[in-house]
PAKOLNU-864649 format. One record per residue: chain; residue in one letter; residue number from 1; y, z, x of N, C-alpha, C, O in turn. Coordinates in steps of 0.001 Angstrom, whole numbers, always signed. Atoms other than C-alpha are relative to their C-alpha. Example, Ala and Ser with C-alpha at 12.3 -4.5 7.8 and 13.67 -1.06 7.14 Angstrom:
PT  torba  sero  loza      nyy      nzz      nxx     cayy     cazz     caxx      cyy      czz      cxx      oyy      ozz      oxx
PT      A     A     1    -1190       +0     +890    -4500    +7800   +12300    +1200       +0     +900    +1181     +665    +1936
PT      A     S     2    -1190      -60     -820    -1060    +7140   +13670    +1090     +730     -770    +2198     +899     -261
END
This chain:
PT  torba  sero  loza      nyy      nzz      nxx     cayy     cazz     caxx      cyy      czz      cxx      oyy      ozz      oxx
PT      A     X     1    -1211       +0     +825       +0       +0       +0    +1258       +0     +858    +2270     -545     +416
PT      A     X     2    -1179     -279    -1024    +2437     +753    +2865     +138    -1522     +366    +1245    -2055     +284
PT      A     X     3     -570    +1337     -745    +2395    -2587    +4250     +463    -1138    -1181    +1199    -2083     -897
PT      A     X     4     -232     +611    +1264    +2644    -4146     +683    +1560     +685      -50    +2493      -50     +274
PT      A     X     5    -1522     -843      -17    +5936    -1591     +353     +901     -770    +1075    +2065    -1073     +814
PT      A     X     6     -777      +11     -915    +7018    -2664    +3544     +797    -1452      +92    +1959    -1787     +322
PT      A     X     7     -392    +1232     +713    +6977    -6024    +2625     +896     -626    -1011    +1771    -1466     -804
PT      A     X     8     -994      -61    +1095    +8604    -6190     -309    +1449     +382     +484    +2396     -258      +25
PT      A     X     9     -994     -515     +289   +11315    -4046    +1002     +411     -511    +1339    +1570     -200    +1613
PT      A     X    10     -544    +1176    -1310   +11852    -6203    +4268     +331     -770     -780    +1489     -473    -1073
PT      A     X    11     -741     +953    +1152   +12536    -8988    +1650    +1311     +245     -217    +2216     -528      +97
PT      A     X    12    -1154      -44     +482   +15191    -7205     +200     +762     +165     +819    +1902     -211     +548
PT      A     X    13    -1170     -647    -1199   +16951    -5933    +3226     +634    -1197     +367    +1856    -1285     +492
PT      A     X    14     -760    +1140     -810   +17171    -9651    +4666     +388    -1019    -1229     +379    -2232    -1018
PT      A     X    15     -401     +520    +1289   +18201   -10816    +1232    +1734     +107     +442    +2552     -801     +594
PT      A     X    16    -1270     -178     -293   +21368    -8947    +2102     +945     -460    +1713    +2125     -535    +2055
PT      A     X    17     -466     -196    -1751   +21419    -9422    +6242     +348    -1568     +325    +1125    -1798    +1252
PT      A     X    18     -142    +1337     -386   +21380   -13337    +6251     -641     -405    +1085    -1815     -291    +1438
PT      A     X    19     +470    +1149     -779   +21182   -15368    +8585     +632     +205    +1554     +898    +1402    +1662
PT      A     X    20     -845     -217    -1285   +22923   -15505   +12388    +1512     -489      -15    +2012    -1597     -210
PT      A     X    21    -1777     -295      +70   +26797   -14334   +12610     +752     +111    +1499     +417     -321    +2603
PT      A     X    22     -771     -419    -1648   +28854   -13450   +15550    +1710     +100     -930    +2677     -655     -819
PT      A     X    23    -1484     -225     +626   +31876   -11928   +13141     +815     +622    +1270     +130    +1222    +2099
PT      A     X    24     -798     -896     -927   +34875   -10502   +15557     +478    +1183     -539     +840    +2127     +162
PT      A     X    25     -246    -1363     +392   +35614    -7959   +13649    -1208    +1034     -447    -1066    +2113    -1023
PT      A     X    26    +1105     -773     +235   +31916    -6859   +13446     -235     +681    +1510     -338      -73    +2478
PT      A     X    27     +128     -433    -1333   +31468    -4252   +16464    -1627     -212     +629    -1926      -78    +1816
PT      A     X    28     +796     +165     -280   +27848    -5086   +15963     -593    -1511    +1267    -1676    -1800    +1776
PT      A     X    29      +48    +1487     -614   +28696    -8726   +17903    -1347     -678     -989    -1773     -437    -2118
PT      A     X    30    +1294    +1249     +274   +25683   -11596   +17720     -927     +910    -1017    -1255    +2088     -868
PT      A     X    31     +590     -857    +1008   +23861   -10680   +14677     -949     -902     -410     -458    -2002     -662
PT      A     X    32    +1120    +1036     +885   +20513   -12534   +13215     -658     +755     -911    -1011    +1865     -514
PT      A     X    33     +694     -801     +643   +18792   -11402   +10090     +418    +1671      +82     -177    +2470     -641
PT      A     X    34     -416    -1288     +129   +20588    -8038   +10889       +3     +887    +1143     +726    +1879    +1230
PT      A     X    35     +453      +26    -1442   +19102    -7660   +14567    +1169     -144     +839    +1631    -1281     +933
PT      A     X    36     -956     +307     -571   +21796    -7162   +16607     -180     -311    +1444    -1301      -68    +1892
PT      A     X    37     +307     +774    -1112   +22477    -8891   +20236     -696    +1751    +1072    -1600    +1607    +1895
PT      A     X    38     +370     -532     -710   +21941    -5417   +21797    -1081     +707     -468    -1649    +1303     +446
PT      A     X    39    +1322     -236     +653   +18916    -4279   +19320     -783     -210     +489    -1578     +604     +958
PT      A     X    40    +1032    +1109     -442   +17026    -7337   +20345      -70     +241    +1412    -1259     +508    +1589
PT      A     X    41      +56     -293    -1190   +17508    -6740   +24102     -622    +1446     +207    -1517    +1414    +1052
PT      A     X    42     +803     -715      +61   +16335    -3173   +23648    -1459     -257     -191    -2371     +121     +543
PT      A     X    43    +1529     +170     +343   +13275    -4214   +22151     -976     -877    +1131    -2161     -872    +1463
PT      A     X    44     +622     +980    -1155   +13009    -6871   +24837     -276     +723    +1164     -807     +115    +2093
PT      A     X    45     -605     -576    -1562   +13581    -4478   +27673     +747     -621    +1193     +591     -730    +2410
PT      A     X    46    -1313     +920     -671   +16568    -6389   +28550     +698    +1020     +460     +879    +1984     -284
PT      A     X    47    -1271    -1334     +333   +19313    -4048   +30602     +472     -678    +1007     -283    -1341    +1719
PT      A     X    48     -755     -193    +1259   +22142    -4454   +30603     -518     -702    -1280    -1553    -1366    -1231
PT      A     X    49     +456     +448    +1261   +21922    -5454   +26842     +801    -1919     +315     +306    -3001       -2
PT      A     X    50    -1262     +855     -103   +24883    -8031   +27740    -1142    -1169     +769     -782    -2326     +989
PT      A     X    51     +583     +748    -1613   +22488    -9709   +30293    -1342    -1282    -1683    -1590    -2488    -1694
PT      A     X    52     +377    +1351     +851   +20435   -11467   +26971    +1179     -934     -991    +1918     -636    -1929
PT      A     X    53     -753    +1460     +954   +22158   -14797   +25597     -143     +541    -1653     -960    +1052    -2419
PT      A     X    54     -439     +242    +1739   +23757   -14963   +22252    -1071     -809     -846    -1381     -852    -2036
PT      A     X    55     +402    +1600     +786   +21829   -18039   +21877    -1801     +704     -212    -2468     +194    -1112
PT      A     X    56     +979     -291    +1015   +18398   -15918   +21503     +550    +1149     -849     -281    +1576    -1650
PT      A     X    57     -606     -461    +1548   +20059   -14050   +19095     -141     -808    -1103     -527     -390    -2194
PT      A     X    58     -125    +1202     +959   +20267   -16918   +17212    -1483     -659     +241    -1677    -1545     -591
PT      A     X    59    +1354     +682      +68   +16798   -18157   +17902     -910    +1139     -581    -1988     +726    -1008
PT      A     X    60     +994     -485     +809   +15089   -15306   +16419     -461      -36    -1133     +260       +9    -2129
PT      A     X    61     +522     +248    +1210   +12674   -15688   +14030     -517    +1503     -843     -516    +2693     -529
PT      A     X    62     +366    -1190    +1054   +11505   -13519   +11313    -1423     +990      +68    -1657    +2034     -540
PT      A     X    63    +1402     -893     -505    +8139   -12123   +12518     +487    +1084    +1175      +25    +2225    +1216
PT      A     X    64      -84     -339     -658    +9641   -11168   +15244    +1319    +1133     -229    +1505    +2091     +522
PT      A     X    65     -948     -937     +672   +12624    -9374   +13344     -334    +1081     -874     +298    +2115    -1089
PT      A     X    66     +705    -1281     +489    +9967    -7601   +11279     -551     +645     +375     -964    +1640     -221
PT      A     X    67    +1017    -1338    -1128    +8145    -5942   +14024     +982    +1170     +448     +621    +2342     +550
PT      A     X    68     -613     -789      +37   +11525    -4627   +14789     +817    +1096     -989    +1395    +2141     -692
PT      A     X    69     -520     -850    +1586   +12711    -3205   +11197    -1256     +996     -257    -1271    +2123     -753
PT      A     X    70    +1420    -1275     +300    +9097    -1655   +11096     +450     +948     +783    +1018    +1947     +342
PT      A     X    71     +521    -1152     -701    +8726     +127   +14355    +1650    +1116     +408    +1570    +2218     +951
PT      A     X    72    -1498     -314     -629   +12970    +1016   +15038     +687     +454    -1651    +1871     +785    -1593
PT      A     X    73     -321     -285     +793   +13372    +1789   +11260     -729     +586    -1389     -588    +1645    -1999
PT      A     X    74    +1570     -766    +1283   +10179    +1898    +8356     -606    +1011     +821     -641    +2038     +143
PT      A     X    75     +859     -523     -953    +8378    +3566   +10902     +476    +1302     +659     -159    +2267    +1084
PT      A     X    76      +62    -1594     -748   +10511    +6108   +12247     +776     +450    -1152    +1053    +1622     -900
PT      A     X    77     -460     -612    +1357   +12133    +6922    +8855    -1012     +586     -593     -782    +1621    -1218
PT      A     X    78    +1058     -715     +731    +8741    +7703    +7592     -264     -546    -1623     -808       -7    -2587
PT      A     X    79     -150     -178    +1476    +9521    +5524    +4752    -1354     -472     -409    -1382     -328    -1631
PT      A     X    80    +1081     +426     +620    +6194    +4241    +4043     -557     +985     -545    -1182     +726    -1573
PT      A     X    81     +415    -1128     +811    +5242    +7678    +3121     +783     +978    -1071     +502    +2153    -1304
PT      A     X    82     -804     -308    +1088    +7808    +8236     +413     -276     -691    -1230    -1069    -1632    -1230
PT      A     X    83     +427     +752    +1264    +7665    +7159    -3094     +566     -904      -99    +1550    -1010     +633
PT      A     X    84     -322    +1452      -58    +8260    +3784    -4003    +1496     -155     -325    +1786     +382    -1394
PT      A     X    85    -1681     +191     +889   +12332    +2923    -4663     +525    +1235    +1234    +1428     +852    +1977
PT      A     X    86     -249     -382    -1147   +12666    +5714    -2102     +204     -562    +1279    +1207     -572    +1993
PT      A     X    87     +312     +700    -1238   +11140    +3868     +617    +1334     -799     +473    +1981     -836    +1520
PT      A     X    88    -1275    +1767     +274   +13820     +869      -67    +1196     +877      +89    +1965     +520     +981
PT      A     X    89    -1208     -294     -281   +16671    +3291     -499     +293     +191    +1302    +1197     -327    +1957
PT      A     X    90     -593     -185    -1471   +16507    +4658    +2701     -196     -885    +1103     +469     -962    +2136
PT      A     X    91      -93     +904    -1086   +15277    +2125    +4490    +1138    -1233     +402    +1462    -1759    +1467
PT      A     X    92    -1303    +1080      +95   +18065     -327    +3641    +1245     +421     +691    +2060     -202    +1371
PT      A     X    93    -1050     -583     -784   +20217    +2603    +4535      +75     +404    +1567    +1003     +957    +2157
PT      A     X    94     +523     +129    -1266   +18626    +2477    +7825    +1066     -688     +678    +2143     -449    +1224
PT      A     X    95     -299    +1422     -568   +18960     -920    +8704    +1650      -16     +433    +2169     -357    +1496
PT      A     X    96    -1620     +363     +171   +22923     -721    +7534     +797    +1424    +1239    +1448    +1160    +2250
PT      A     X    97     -438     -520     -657   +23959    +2075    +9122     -346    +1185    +1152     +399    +2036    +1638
PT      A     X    98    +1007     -888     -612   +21315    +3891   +11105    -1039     +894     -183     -583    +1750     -941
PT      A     X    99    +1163     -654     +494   +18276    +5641   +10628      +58    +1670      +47     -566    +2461     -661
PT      A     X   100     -768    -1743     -373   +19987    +9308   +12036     +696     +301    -1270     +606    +1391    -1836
PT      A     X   101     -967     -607    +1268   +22351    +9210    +9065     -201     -126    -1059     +366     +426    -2002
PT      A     X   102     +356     +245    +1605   +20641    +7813    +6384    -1594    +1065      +99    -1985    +1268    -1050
PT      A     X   103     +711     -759     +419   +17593   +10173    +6911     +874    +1589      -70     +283    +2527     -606
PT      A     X   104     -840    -1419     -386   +20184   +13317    +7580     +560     -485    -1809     -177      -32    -2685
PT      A     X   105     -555     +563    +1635   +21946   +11814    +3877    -1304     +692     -825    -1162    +1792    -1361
PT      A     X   106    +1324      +45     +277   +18357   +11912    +2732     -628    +1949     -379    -1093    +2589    -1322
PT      A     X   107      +54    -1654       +0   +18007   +15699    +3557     +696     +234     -795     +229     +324    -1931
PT      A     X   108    -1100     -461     +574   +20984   +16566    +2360       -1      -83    -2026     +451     +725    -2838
PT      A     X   109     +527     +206    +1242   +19873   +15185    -1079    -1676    +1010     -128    -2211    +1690    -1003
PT      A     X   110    +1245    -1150     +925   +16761   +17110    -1331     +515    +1467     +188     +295    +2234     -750
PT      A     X   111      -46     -925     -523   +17805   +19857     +186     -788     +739     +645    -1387    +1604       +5
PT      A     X   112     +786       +6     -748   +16014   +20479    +2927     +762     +211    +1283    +1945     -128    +1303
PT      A     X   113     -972     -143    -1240   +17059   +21487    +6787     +437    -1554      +73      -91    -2580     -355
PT      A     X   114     -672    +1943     -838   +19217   +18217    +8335     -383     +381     +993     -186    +1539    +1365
PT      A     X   115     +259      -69    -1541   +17904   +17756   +11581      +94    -1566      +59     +330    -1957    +1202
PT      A     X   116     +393    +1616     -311   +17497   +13688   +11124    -1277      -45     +597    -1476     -799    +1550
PT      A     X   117    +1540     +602     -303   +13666   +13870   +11503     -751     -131    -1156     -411     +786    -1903
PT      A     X   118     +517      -75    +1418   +11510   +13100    +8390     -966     +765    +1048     -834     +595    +2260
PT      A     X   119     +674    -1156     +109    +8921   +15849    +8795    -1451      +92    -1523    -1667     -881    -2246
PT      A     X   120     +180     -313     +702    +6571   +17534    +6435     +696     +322    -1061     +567     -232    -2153
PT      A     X   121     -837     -777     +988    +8935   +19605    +4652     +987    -1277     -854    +1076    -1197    -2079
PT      A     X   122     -460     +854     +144   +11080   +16343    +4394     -802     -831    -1081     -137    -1187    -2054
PT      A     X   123     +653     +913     +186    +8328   +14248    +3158     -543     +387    -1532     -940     -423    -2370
PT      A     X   124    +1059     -975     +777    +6815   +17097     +699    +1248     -128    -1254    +1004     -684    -2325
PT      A     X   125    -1289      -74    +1001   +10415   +17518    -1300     +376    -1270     -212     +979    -1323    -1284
PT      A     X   126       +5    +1257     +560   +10700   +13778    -1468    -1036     -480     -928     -811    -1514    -1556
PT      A     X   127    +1435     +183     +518    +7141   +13733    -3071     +394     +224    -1422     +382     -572    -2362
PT      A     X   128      +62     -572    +1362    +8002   +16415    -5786    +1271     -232     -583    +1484     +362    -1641
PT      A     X   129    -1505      -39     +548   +11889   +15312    -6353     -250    -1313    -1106    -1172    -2129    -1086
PT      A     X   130     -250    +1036    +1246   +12835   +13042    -9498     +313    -1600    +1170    +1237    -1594    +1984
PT      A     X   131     -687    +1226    -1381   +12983    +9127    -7094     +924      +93     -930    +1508    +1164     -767
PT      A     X   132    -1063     +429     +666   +15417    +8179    -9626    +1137     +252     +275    +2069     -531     +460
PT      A     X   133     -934     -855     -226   +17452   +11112    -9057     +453     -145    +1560    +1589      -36    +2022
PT      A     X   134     -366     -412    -1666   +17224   +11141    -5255     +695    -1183     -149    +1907    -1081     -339
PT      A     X   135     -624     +776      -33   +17753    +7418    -5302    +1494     -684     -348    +2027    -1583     +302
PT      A     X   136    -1011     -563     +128   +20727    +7876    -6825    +1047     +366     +297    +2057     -337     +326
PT      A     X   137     -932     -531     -954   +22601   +10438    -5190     -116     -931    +1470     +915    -1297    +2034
PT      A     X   138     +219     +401    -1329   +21235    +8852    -1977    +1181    -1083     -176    +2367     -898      +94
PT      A     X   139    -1005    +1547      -50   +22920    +5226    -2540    +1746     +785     -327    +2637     +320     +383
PT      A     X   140    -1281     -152      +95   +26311    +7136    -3849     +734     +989     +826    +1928    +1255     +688
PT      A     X   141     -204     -468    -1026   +26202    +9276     -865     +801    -1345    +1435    +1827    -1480    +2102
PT      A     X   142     -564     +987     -985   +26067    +6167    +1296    +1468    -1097     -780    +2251    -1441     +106
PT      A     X   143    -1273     +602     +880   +28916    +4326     -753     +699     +661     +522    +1583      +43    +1115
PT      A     X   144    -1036     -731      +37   +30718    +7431     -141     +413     -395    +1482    +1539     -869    +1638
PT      A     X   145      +84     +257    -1573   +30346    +6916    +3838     +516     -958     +436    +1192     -977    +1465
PT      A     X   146     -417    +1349     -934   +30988    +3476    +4342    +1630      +38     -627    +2502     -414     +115
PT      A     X   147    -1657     +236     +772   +34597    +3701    +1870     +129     +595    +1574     +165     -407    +2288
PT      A     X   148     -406    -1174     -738   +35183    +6208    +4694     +606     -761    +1240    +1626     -332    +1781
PT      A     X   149      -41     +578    -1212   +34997    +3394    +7722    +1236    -1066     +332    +1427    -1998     -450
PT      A     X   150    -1190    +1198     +379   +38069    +1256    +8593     -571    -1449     +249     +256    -2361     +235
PT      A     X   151     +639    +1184     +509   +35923    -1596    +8492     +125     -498    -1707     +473    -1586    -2167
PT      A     X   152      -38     +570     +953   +35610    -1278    +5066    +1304     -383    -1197    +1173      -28    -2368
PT      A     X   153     -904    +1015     +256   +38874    -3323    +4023     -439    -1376      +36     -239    -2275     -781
PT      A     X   154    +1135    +1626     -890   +36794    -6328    +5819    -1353     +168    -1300    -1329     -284    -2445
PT      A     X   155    +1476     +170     +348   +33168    -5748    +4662     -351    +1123    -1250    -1442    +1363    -1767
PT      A     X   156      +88     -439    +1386   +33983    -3631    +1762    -1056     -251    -1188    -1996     +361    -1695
PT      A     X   157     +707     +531    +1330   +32980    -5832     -951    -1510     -535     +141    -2225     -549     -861
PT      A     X   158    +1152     +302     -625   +29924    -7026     +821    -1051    +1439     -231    -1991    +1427    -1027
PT      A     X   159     +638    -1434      +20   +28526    -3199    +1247      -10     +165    -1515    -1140      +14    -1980
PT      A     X   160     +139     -318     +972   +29498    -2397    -2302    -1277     -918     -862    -2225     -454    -1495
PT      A     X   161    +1199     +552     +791   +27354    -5184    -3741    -1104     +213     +989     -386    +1205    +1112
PT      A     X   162    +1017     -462    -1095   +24646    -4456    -1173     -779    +1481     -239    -1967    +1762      -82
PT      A     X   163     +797    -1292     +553   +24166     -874    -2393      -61      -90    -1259    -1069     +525    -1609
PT      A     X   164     +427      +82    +1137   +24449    -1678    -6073    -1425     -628     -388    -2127     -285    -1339
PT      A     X   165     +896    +1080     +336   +21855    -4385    -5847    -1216     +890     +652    -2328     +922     +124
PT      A     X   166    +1555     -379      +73   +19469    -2246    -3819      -73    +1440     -546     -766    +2214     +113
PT      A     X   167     -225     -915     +336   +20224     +584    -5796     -967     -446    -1719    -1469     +431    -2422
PT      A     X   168      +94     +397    +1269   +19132    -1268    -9012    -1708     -396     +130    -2603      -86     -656
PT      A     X   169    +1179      +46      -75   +16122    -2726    -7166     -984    +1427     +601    -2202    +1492     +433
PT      A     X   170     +414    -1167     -385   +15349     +684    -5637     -925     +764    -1359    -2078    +1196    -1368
PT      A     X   171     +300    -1126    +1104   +15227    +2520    -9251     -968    -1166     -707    -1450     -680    -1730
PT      A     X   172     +917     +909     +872   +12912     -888   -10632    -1065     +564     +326    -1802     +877     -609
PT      A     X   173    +1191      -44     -627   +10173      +66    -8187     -658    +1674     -302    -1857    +1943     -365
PT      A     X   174     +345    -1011     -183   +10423    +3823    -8476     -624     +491    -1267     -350     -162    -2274
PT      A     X   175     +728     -713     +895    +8167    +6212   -10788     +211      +85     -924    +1419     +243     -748
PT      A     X   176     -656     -340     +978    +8874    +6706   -14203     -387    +1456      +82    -1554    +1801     +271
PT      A     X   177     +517    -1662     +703    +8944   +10652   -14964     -572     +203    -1718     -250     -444    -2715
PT      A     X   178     +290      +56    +1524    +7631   +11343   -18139     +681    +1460     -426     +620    +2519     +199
PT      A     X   179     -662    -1463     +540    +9614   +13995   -20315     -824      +14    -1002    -1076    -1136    -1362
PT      A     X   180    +1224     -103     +879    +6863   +15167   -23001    +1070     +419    -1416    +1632    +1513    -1454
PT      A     X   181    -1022     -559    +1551    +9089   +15305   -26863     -686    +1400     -142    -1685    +1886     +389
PT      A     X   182      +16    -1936     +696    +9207   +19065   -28528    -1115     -725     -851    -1243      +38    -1808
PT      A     X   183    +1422     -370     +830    +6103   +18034   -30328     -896     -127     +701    -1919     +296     +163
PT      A     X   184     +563      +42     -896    +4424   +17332   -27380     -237    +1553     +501    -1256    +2220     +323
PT      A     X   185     -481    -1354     -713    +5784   +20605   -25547     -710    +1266    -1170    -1400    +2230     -839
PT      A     X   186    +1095     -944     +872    +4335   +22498   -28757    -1154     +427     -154    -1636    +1550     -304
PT      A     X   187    +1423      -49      -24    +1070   +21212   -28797     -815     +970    +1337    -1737    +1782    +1271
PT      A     X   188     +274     -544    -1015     +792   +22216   -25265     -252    +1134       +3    -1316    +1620     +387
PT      A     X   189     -536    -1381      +37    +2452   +25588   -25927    -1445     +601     -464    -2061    +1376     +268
PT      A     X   190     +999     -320     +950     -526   +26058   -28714     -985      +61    +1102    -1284    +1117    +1660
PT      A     X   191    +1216     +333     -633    -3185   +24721   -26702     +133    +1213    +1315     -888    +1856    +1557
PT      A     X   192     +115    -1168     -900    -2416   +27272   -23997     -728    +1140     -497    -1677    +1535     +180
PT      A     X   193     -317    -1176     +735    -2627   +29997   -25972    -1125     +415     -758    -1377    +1588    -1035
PT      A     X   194     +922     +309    +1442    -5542   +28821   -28597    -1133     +992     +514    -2060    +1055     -293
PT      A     X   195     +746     -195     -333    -7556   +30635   -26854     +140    +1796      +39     -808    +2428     -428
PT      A     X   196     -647    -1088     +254    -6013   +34003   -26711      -16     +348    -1503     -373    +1476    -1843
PT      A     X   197      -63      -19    +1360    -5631   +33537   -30401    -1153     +120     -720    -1060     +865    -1697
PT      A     X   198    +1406     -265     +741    -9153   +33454   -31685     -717    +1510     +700    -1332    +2376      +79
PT      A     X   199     +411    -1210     -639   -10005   +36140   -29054     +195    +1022     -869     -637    +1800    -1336
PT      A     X   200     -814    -1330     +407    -7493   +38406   -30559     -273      +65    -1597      -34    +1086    -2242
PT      A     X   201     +549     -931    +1560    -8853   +38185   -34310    -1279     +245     +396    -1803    +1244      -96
PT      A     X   202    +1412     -611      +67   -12197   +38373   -33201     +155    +1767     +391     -590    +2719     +158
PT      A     X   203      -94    -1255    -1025   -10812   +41297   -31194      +92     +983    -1974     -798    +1509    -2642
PT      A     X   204     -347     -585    +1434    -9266   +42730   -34793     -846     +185    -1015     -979    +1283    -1556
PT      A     X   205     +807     -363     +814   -11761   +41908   -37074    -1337     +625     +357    -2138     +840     -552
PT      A     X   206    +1212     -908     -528   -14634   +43772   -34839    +1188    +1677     -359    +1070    +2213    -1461
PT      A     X   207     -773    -1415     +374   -12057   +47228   -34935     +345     +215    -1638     +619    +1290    -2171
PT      A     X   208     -333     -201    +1532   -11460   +46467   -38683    -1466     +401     -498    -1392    +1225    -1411
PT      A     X   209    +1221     -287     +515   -15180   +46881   -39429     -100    +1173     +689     -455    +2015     -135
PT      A     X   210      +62    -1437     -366   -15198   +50069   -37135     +294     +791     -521     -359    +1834     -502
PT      A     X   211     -641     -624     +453   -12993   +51324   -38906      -55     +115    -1943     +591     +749    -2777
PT      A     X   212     +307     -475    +1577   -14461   +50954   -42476     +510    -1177    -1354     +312    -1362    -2555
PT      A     X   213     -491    +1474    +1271   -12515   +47583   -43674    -1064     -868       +0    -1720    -1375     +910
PT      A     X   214     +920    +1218     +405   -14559   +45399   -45687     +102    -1408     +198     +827    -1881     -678
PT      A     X   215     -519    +1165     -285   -14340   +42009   -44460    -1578    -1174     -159    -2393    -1619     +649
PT      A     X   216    +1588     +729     +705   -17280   +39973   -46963     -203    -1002     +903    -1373     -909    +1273
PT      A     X   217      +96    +1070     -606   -16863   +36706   -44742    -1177     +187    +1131    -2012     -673    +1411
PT      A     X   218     +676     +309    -1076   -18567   +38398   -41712    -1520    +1583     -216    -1720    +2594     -888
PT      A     X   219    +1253     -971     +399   -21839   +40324   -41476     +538    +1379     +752     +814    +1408    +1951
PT      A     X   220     -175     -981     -525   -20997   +44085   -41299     -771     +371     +712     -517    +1575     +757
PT      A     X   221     +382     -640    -1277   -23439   +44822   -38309     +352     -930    +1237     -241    -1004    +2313
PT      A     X   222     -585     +588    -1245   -21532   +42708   -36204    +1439     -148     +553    +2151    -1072     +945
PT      A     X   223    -1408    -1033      -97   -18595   +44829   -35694     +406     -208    +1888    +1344     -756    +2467
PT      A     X   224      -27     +282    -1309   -19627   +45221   -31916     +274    -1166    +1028    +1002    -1456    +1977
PT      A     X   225     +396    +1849     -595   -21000   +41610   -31235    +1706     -202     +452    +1975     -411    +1635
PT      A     X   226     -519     +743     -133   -17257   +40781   -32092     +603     +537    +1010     +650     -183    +2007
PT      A     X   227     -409     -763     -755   -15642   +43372   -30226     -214     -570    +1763     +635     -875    +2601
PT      A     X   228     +680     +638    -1337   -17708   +42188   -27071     +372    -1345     +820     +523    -1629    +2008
PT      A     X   229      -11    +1484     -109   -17258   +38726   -27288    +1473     -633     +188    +1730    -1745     +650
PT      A     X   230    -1391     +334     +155   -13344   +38888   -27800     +326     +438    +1824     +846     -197    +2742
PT      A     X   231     -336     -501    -1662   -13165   +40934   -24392     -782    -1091     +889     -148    -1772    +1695
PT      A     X   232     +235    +1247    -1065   -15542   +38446   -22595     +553    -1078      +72     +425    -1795    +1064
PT      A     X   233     -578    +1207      +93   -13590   +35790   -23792    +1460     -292     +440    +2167    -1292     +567
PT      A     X   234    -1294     -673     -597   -10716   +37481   -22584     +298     -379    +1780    +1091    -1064    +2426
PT      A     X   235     +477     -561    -1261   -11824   +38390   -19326      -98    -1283    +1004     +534    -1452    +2046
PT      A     X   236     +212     +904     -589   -13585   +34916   -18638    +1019    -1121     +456    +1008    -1831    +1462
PT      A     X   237     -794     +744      -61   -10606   +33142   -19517     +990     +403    +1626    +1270     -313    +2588
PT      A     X   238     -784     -624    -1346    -8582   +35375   -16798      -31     -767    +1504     +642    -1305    +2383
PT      A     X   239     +730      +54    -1758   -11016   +35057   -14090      +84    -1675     +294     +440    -2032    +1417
PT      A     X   240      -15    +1251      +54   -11224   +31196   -14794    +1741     -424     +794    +2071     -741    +1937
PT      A     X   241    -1788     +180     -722    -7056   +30763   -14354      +12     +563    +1365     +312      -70    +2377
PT      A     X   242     -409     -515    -2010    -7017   +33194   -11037     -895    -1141     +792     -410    -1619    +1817
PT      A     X   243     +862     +878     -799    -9907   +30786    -9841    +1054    -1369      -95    +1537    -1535    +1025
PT      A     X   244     -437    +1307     +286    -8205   +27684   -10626    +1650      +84     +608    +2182    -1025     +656
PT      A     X   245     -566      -64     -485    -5203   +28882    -9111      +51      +39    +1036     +853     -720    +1578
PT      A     X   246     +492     -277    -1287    -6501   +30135    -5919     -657    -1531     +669     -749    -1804    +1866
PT      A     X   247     +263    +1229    -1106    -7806   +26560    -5249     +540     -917     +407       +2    -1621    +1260
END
């Protein structure tokens, strides 16, 4: 499933990243698919970064741009092990503005330490959180960040549609929660309970025959029986829940 996820959500990223740029007012310089000129030289073990040509910047192809979005971004974000629409939020927010700030964002939405490492604890509160919800705050966290940059006068409108769009495809992919209606939530309530409830007349109508009330429905020498049977049923139920908790 992860590489199916990963897939998909490489799609969308270079949906938004294009094609090969070299803007001057981008500090990222030579840009392909999103890969920047000194990215690609990292990965190459190019150094200086300056020392690889523009021109393979511009010759990279897309296999070779997804090995780097995996292992320099899916991969150390941890997003393959998040829920679906998750994965995509943060990974997009990776790509755009680093993987330190969009998993530290990330924290900050579950609430969880910030350190910028996905983790257990990280991974565990992304598991049990609403995606919808995280996804969400997450994308209007990062919105909030980039208004913040004096770039965005320039690349403003670009970013804004960029987080709406994977904000929209983010919440397509992610979980539905189910909220159960008040007749739902009743039944439940009952069904908890149903069990407690028969106990407790058996419990009553065994002490009502002890005690001399006539009750024609049930055979008066089985006063005890019920008595017995209400407490084991009691008891078993107990021991059953602590077990079922404990595992």
């Amino acid at each position: 499933m992860s590489d199916l996820r990963f897939d998909a959500c490489l799609t969308e990223v270079l949906r938004y990243e294009g094609g090969y740029v070299d803007h001057p007012a981008d500090p990222g310089g030579a840009t392909n698919m999103g890969i920047t000129r000194k990215t690609l030289a990292r990965w190459r073990g190019i150094s200086p970064w300056w020392n690889l040509p523009k021109t393979a910047v511009q010759a990279l192809d897309r296999s070779e741009a997804a090995q780097i979005y995996r292992a320099g971004y899916w991969d150390l974000c941890r997003a393959g092990e998040m829920p679906a629409g998750v994965d995509l939020a943060v990974f997009d927010y990776a790509v755009n503005s680093g993987p330190g700030r969009a998993v530290r964002t990330l924290q900050h939405v579950l609430g969880v330490p910030i350190d910028g490492i996905v983790g257990p604890v990280t991974l565990a509160a992304a598991s049990k959180a609403d995606a919808a919800g995280t996804i969400s705050e997450l994308c209007d966290r990062r919105l909030g960040f980039l208004r913040l940059l004096s770039t965005f006068p320039v690349f403003g409108r670009g970013w804004t549609s960029r987080v709406r769009a994977v904000r929209t495809a983010a919440l397509a992919a992610a979980p539905t929660a189910h909220h159960p209606n008040p007749g739902e939530m009743t039944m439940d309530i009952l069904s908890g309970y149903k069990t407690y409830i028969v106990a407790g007349f058996m419990l009553l109508a065994g002490l009502a025959q002890m005690l001399g009330v006539d009750l024609p429905a049930l055979d008066s020498g089985a006063a005890g029986s019920l008595v017995l049977e209400a407490l084991a049923i009691l008891f078993l139920r107990k021991g059953l829940k602590g077990a079922i908790e404990k595992a």
